[in-house]
C-alpha positions as CSV (number, residue, x, y, z in Angstrom):
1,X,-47.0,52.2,-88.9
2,X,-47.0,55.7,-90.3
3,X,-49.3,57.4,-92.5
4,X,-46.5,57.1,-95.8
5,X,-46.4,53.7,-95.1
6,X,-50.0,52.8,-94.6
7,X,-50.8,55.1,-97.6
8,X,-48.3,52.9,-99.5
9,X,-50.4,49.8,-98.2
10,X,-53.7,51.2,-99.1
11,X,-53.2,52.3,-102.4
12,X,-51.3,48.9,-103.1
13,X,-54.0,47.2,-101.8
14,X,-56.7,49.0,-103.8
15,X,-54.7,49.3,-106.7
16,X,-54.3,45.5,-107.4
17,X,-58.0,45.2,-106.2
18,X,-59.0,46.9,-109.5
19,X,-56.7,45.5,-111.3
20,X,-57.5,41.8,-110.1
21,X,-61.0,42.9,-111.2
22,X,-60.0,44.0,-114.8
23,X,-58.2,40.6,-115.5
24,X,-61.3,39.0,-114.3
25,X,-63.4,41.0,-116.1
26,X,-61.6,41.5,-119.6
27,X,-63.9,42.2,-122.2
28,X,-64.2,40.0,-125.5
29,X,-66.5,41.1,-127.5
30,X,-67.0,45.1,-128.4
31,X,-70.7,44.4,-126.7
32,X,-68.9,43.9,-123.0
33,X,-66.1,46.2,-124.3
34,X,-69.0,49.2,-124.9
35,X,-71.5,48.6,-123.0
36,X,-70.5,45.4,-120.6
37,X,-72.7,43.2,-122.4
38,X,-75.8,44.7,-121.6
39,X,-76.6,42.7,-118.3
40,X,-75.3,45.1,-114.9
41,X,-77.5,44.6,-112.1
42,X,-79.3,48.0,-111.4
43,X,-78.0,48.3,-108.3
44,X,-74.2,47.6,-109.4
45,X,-74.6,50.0,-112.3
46,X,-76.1,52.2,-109.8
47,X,-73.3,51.9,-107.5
48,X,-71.0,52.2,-110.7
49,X,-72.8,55.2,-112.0
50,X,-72.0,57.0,-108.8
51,X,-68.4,56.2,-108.8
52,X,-68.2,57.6,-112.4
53,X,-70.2,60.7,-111.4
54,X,-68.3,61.2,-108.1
55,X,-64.7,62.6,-109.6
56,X,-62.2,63.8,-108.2
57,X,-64.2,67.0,-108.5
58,X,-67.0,65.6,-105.8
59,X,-64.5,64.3,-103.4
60,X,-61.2,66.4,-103.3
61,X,-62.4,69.8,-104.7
62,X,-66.2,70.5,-104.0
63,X,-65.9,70.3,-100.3
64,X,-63.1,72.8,-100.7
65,X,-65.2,75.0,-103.0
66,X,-67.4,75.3,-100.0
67,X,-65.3,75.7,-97.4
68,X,-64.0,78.9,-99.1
69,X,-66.9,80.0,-101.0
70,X,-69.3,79.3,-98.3
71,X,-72.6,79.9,-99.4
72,X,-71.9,80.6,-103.3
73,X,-70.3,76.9,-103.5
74,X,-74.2,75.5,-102.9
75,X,-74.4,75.8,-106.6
76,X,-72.1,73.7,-107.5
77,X,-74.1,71.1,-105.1
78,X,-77.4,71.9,-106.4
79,X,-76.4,72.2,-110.1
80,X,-75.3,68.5,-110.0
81,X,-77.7,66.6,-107.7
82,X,-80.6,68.0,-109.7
83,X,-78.7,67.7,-113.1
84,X,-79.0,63.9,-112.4
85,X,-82.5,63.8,-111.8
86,X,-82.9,65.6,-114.8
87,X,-80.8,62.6,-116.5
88,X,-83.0,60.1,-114.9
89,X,-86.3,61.4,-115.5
90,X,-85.9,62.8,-119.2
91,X,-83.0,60.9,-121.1
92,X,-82.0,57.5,-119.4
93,X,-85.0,55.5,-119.9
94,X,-85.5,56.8,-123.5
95,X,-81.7,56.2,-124.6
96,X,-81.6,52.5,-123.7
97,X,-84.8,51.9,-125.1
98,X,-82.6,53.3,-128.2
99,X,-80.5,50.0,-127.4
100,X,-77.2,51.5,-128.6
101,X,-73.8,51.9,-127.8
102,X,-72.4,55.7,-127.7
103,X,-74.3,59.3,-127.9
104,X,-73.0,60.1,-130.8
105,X,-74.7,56.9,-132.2
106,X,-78.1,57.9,-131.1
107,X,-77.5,61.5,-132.8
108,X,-76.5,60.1,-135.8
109,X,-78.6,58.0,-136.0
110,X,-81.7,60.0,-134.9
111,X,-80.8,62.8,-137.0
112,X,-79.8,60.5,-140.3
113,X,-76.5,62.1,-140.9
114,X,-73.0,60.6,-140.8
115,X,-72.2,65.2,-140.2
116,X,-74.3,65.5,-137.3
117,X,-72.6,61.7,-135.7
118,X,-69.0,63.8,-136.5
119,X,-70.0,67.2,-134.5
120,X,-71.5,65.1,-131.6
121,X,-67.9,63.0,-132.0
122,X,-66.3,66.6,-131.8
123,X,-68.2,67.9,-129.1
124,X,-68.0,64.6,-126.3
125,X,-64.1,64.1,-127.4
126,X,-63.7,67.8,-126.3
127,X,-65.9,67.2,-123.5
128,X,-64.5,64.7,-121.7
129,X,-60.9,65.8,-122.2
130,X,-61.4,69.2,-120.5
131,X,-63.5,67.0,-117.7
132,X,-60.5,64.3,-117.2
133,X,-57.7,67.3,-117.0
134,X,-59.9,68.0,-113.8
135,X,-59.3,63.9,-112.8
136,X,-55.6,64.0,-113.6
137,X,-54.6,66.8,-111.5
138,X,-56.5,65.3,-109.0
139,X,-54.5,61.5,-109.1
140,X,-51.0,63.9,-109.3
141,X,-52.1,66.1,-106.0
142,X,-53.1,63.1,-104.3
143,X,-49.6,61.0,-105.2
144,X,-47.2,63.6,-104.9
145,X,-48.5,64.5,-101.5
146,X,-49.3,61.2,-99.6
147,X,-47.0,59.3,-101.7
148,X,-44.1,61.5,-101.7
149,X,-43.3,61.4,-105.5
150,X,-43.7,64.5,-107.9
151,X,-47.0,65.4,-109.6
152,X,-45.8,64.1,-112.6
153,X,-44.3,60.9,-111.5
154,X,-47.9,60.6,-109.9
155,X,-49.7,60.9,-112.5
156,X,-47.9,58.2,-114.9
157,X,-48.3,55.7,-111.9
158,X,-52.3,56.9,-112.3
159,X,-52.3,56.7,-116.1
160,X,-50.8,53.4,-116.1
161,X,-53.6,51.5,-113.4
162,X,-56.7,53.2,-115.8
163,X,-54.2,51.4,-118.9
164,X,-54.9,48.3,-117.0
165,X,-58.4,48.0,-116.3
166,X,-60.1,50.7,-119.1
167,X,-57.9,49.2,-122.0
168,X,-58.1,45.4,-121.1
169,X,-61.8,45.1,-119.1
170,X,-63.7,47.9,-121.2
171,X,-66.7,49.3,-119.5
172,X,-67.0,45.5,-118.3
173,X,-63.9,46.0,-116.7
174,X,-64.3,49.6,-115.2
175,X,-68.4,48.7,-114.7
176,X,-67.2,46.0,-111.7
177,X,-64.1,48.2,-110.8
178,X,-66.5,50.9,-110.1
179,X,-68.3,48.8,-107.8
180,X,-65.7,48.8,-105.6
181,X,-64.0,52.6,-106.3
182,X,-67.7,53.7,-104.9
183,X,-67.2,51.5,-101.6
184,X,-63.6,52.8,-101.0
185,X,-64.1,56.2,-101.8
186,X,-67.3,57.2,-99.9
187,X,-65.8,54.8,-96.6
188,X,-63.1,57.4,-97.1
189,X,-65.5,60.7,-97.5
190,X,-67.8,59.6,-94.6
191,X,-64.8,58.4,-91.6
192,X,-63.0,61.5,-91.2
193,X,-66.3,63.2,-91.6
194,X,-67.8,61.6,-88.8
195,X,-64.4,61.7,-86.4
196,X,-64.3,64.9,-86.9
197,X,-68.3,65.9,-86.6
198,X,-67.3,63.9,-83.3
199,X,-64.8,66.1,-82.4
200,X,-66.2,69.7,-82.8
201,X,-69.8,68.9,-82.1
202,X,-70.0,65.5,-80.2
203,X,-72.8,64.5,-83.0
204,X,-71.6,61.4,-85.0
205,X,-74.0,62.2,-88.3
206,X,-71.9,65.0,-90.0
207,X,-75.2,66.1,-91.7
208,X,-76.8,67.2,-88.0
209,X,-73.3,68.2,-87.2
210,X,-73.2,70.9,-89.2
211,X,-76.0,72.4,-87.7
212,X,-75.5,71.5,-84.1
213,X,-73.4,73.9,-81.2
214,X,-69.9,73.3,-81.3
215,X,-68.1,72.2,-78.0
216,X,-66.2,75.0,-77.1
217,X,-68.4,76.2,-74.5
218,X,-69.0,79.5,-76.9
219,X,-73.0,78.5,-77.4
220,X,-73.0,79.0,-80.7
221,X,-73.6,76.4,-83.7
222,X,-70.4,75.5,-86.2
223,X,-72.0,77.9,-88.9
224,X,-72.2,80.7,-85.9
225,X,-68.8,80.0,-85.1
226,X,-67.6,80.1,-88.7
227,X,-69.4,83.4,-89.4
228,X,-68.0,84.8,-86.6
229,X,-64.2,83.6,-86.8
230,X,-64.0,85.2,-90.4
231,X,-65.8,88.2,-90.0
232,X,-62.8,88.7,-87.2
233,X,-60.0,88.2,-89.8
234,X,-62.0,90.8,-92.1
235,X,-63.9,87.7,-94.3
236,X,-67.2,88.4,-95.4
237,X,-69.9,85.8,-93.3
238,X,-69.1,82.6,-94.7
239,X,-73.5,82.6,-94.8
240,X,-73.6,85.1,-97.1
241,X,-73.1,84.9,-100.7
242,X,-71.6,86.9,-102.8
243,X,-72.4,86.1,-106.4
244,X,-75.8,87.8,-108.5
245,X,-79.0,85.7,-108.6
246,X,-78.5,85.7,-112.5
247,X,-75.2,83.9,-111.7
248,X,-76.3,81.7,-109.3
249,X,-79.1,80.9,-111.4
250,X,-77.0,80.6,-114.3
251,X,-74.1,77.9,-112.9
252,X,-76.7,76.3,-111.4
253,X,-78.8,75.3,-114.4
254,X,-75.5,74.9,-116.4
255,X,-74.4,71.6,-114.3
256,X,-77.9,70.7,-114.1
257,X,-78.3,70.3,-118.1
258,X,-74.4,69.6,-118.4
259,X,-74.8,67.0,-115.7
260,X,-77.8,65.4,-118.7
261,X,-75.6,65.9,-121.2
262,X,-72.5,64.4,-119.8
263,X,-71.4,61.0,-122.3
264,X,-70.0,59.1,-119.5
265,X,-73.2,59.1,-117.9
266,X,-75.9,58.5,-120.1
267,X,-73.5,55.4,-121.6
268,X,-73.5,54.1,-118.0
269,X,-77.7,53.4,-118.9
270,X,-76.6,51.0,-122.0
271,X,-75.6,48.6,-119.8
272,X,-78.4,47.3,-117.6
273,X,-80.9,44.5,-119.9
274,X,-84.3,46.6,-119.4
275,X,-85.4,49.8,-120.2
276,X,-86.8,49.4,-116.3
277,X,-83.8,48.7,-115.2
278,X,-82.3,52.3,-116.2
279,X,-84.7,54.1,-114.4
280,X,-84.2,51.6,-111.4
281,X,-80.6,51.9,-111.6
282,X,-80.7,55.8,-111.8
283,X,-82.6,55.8,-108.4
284,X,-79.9,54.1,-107.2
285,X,-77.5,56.0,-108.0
286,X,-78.9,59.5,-107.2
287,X,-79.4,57.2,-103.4
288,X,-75.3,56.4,-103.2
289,X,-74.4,60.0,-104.5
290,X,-76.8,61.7,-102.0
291,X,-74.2,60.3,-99.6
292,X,-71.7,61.8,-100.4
293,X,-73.4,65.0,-101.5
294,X,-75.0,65.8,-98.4
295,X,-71.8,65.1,-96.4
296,X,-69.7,67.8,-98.2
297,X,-71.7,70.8,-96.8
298,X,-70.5,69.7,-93.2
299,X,-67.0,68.2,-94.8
300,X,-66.3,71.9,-95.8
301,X,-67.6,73.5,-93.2
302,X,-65.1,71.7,-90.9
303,X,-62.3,72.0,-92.4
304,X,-62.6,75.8,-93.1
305,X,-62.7,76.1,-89.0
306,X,-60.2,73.7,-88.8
307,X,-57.6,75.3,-90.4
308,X,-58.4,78.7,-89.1
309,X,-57.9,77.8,-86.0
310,X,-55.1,75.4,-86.6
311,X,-53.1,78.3,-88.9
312,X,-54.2,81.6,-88.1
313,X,-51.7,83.6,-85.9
314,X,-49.3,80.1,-85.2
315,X,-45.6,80.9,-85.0
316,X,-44.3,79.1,-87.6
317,X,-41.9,77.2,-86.3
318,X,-44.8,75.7,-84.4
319,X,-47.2,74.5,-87.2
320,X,-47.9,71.4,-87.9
321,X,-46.2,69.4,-89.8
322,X,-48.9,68.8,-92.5
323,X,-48.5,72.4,-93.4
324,X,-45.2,72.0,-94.6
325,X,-45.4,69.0,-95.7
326,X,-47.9,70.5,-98.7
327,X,-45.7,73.4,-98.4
328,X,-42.6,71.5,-100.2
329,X,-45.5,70.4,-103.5
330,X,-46.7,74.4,-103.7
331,X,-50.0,73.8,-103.1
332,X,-49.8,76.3,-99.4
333,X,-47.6,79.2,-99.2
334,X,-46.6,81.4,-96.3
335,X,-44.4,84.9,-96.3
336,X,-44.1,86.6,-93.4
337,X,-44.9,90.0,-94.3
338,X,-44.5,92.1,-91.2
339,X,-41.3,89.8,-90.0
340,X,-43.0,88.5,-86.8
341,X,-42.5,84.7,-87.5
342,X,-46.6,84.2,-87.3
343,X,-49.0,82.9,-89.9
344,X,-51.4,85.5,-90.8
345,X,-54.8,84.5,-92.6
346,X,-56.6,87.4,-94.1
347,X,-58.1,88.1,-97.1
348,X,-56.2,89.1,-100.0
349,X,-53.5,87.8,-101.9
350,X,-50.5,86.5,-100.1
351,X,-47.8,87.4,-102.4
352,X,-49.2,90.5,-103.8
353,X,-46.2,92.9,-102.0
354,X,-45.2,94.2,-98.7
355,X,-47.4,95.9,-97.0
356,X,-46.2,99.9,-95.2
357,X,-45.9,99.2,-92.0
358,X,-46.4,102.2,-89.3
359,X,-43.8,102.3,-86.7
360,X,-45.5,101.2,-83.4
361,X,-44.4,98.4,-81.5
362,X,-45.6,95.9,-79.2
363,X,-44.6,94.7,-76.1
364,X,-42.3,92.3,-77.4
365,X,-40.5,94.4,-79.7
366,X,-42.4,93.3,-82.7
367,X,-44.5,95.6,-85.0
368,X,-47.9,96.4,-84.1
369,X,-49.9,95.7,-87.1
370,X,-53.5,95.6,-86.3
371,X,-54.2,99.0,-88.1
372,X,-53.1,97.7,-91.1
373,X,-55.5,97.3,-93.8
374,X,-56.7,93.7,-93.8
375,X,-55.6,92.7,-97.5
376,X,-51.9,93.3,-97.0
377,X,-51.6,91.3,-94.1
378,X,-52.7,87.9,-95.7
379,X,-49.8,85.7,-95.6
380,X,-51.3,82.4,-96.2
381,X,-51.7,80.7,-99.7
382,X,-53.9,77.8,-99.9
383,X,-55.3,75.5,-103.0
384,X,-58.7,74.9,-102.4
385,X,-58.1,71.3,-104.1
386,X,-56.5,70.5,-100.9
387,X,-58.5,70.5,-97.7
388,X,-60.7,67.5,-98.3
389,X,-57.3,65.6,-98.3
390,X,-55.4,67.7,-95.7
391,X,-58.6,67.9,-93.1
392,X,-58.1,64.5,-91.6
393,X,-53.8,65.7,-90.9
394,X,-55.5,68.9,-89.9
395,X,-57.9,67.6,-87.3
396,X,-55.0,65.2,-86.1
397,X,-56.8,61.9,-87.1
398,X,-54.8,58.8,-86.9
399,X,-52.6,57.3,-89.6
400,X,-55.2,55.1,-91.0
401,X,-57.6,57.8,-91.4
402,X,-55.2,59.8,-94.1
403,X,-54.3,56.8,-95.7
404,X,-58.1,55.8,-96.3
405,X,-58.4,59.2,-97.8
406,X,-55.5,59.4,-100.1
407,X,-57.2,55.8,-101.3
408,X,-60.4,57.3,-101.5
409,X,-59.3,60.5,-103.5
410,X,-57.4,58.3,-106.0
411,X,-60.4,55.9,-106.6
412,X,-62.9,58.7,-107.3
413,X,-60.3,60.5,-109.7
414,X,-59.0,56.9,-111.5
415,X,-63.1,55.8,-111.9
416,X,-64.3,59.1,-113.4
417,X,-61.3,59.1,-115.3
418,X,-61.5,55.5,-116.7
419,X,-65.3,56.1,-117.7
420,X,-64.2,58.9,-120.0
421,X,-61.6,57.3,-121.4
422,X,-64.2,54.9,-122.2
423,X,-66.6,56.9,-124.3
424,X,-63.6,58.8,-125.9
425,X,-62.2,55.1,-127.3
426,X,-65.5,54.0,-128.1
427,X,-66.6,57.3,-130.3
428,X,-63.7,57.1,-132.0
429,X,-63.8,53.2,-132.7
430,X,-67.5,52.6,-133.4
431,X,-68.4,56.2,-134.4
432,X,-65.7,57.7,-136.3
433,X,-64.5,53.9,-137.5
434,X,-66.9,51.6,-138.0
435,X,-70.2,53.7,-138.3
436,X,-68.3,56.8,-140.9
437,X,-64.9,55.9,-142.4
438,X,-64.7,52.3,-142.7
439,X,-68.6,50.7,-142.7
440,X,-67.1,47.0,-143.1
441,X,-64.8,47.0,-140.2
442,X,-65.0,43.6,-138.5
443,X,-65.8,43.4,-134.6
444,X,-62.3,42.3,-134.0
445,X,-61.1,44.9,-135.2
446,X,-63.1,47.3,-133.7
447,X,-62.6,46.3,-130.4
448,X,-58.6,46.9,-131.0
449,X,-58.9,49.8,-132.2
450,X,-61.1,50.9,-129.4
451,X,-58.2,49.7,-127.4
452,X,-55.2,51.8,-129.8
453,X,-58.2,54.4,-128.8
454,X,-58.1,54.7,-125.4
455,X,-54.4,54.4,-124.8
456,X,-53.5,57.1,-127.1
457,X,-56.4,59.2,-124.8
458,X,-54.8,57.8,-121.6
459,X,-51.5,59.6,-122.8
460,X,-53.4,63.0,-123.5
461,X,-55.2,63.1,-120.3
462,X,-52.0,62.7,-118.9
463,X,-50.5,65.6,-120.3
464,X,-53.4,67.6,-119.0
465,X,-53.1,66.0,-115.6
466,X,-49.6,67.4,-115.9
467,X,-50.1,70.8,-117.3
468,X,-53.3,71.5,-115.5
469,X,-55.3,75.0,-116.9
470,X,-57.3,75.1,-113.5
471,X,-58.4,73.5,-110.4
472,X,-60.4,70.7,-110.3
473,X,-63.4,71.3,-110.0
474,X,-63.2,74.4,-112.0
475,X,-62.4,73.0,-115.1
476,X,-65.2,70.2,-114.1
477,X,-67.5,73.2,-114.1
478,X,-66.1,74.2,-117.6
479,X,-66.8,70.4,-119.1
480,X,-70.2,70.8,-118.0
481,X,-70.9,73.8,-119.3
482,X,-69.8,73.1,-122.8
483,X,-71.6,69.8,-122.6
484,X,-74.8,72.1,-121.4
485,X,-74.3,73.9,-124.4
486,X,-73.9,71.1,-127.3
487,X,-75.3,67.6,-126.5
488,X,-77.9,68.2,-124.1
489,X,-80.2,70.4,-126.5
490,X,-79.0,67.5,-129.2
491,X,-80.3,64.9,-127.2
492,X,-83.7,66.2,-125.9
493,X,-84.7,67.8,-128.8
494,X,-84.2,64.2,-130.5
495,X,-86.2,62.5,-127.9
496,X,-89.3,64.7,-127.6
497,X,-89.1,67.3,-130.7
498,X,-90.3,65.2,-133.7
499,X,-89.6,68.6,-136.2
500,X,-85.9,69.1,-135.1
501,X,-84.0,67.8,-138.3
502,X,-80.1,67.1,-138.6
503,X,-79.8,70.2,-140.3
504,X,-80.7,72.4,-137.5
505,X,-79.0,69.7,-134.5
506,X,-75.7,70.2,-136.5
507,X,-76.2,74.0,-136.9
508,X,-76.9,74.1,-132.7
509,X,-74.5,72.0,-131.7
510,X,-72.1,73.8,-133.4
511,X,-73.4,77.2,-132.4
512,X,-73.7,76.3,-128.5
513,X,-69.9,74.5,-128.7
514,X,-68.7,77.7,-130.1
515,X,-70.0,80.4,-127.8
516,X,-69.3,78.9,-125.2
517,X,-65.8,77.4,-126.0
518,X,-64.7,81.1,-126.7
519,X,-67.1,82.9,-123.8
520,X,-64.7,80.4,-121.1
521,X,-61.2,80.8,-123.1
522,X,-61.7,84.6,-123.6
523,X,-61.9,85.2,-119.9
524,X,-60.3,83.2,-118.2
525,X,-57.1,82.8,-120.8
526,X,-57.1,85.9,-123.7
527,X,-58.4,88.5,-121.0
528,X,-58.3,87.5,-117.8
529,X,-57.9,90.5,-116.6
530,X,-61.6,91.5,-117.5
531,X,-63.5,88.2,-115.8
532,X,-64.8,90.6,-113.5
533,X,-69.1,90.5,-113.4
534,X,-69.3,93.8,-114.8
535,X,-67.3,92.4,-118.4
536,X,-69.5,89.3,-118.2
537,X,-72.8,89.1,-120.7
538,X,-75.7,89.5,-118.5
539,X,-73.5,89.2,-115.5
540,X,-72.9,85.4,-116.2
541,X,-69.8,83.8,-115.2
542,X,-67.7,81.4,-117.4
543,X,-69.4,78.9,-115.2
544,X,-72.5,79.5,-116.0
545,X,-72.5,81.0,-119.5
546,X,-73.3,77.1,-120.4
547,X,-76.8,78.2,-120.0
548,X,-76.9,80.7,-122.7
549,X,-75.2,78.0,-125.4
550,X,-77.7,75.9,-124.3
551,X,-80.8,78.2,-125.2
552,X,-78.7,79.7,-128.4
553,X,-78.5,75.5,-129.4
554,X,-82.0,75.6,-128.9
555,X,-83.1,78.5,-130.9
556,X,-80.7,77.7,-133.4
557,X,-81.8,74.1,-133.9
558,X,-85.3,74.7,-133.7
559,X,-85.6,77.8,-135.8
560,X,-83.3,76.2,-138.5
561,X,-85.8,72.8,-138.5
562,X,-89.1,74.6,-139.0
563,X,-87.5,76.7,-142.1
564,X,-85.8,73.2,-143.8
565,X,-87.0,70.0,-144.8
566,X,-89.2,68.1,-142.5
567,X,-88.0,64.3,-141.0
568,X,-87.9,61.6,-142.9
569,X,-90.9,59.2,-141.7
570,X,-88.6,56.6,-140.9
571,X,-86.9,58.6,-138.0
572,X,-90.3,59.9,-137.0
573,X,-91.2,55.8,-136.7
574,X,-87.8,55.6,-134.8
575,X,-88.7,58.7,-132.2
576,X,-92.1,56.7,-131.8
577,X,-90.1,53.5,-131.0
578,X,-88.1,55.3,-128.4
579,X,-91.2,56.9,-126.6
580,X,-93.2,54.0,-126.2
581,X,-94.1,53.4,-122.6
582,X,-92.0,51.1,-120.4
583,X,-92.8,47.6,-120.4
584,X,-94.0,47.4,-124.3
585,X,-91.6,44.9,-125.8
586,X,-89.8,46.3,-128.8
587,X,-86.7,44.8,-131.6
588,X,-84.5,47.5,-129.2
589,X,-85.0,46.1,-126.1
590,X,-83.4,42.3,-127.0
């Protein structure tokens, strides 16, 4: 059987698994719609955690981040491993001891104003819909490429699966789908990962792989090899990095506060019974995403050399056939500059003219371009979103292999995309509904307009999936910073400032959201031509400018607190509830 047709047979098969799961699991009650009824195992919600942290970001577009960033892309690995500890250690434990359902309804609540549940309604709904355009696109790449249908067609087939199982299970329903997204999806990260490790180092644990000699007889390790190979074609080392330490610094503390601030998360803690069992199931979790996390480093690695040595200087007519195949969607480009039928991979952009060609020839007629300067002679266009998916067709794996992949990228994009959907319904339901507008709204009710909720957001995301403003896991890196910049402060302030009053949350989250909304859309959409590090504030890239809302929202929120009326003492009584050490029985934990 062919790769089309076992793809076909995968996705199928994985497709009516969730589904299955979603009819099994259908949620009655807003309780098991919200929050699954409050009784997830840790180590399910731990597994189910890691599938809704593990987007299509993690598995189609960080690996690819790497592979052409090299050593800058570590940030985007460090930002979000330690952004989860940060999670687990500061908030979880202290925001199911709250016992609620949402974010929102914790700042509402905690800062006693129907204004401040609004902004923080505001802030996650923008939130999560710039982080699911990133999911989209990724369920559209993945169809239109291994199941031969346009992105758009793809991406309809994508919306209507999360229908099924986000609108009829709730987070009961996507909790237990989850489950298994997180076994399909890192069976398909860690197979080709380990074939291939096999292949270009003998070592079968891609983590030792990346450091071990390849087998070329050259003596030197993969990184060696890599450094090497680009230098040759006029990269810089793929060891070195490129971007400031204020940068680097900068993106890196963004996804590690956005990562804490992230609503699909943190609501992923409302659903175990015991405040223990949050800080159990986070340990979890951080164990099944370490995984995957500590693969991708070799993942990218790999596929960089790969396709350099697959591509570079191969006459065209020769490639193989999964360059062309990605050639027909636009996602890799090719024009043959100096006319000699060869693929040349250089820096530069591919499309950016023809270069002047001197008049000396080679022995075969054909023009002798090695004095050219480097940057006209690139010929290759490649999306970055595509080499996790393209590195088992690269590497020649069998049929099975690509197929597990193409399941595996779908699953992380569908179960990321699901858990957003979720907290978008559910704010608008139980926050905007039942807890502002209309105070008398029966639970029935609720739970169908939570439903009318996240259809009507399944439709949006797919527009988004269908105009995408980025790649993956660059608009990713734009959710998290604007989630850096207005819930995080929000929610730790609440926890452990007892003089931060609603006054000065609304005023910082409002502040943060604002900077940094206009910081990202001024340089990357009104001026693009100016997102260049010496235009930048400080140096700081729209990636990481997250960091800077997030200390404005502080400032802001605790300058304005200290100069207005102090906290009522029945919110002070409430932040005493929440801090009480684990194991102390309270009303909120029943």
């Amino acid at each position: 059987m062919d790769a089309q047709n076992l793809t076909y047979l995968f996705v199928f098969a994985t497709f009516s698994l969730y589904i299955g799961i979603a009819i099994w699991s259908r949620a009655g009650s807003t309780k098991e719609f919200y929050v699954a009824g409050g009784g997830v195992h840790p180590i399910a919600n731990g597994m189910a955690t890691a599938a809704d942290w593990m987007s299509a970001a993690s598995f189609i577009s960080m690996a690819g981040i790497i592979a052409f960033m090299g050593y800058d892309g570590t940030v985007y690995l460090m930002g979000w491993t330690g952004g989860y500890v940060i999670l687990a250690l500061l908030l979880a434990p202290y925001l199911r001891k709250f016992g609620e359902f949402t974010v929102p309804d914790f700042i509402g609540t905690r800062y006693y104003s129907s204004t401040a549940r609004i902004v923080a309604v505001i802030c996650l709904i923008i939130i999560s819909f710039t982080y699911i355009a990133g999911q989209m696109r990724g369920v559209g790449i993945v169809f239109s490429q291994f199941l031969n249908i346009p992105i758009t067609w793809g991406v309809i087939v994508g919306m209507a699966v999360v229908f099924m199982y986000a609108v009829l299970g709730g987070m009961k329903g996507i909790t237990y789908t989850q489950v298994a997204q997180y076994c399909v999806l890192i069976f398909a990260y860690l197979v080709p990962a380990i074939f291939i490790s096999i292949m270009i180092t003998g070592v079968p644990i891609p983590q030792l792989g990346l450091g071990a000699e390849v087998l070329d007889g050259s003596g030197l390790s993969v990184l060696q090899k890599l450094d090497t190979t680009l230098v040759e074609l006029g990269f810089a080392p793929y060891t070195d990095g490129a971007k400031s330490t204020i940068d680097v610094f900068a993106i890196t503390m963004a996804l590690m506060i956005g990562t804490a601030g992230l609503p699909h998360v943190i609501v992923r803690f409302f659903t175990v019974p015991k405040v223990s069992d949050a800080r159990k199931s986070a340990g979890y979790a951080l164990l099944f995403i370490a995984i995957l996390y500590t693969t991708a480093p070799a993942v990218g690695a790999f596929a960089r050399l790969n396709f350099v040595e697959t591509v570079h200087n191969t006459p065209y007519t020769e490639v193989a056939g999964w360059f062309k195949s990605w050639e027909d969607i636009g996602l890799i480009g090719w024009e043959d500059k100096n006319q000699d039928g060869r693929i040349q991979y250089h820096p530069g952009a591919p499309f950016a003219g023809k270069p002047e060609y001197n008049e000396a020839r080679n022995a075969d007629g054909s023009r002798d371009v090695t004095n050219l300067p480097t940057a006209n002679q690139n010929e290759v266009y490649v999306d970055r979103d595509i080499m996790v998916l393209a590195n088992p067709e690269i590497a020649a794996l069998p049929a099975w292999v690509i197929a597990l992949v193409a399941a595996g990228g779908l699953a992380a994009a569908l179960s990321t995309a699901a858990g957003l959907l979720l907290v978008i319904s559910s704010s608008v339901s139980h926050d905007l509904l039942k807890k502002t507008f209309s105070k008398g709204l029966s639970d029935k009710r609720e739970l169908l307009y939570a439903r009318i909720s996240a259809a009507t957001a399944i439709v949006i995301a797919g527009y988004f999936g269908i105009f995408p403003f980025g790649f993956v896991a660059q608009v990713v890196a734009f959710a998290f910073g604007l989630a850096a910049a207005s819930l995080f402060p929000a929610i730790l302030l609440g926890i452990f400032d007892k003089r931060t009053n609603s006054l000065g949350a609304i005023t910082g989250m409002v502040v943060g959201l604002l900077f940094t909304f206009y910081y990202i859309v001024y340089f990357k959409f009104i001026a693009p031509e100016f997102n260049t590090a010496e235009h930048w504030w400080f140096g700081i890239s729209p990636e990481g400018i997250g960091m800077i809302g997030a200390i404005l929202n502080f400032a802001v929120a605790m300058t304005i607190s200290r100069l207005t009326k102090p906290v009522p003492d029945k919110v002070l009584e409430l932040i005493e509830n929440i801090r009480v050490p684990r194991g102390v029985e309270t009303p909120h934990d029943h």
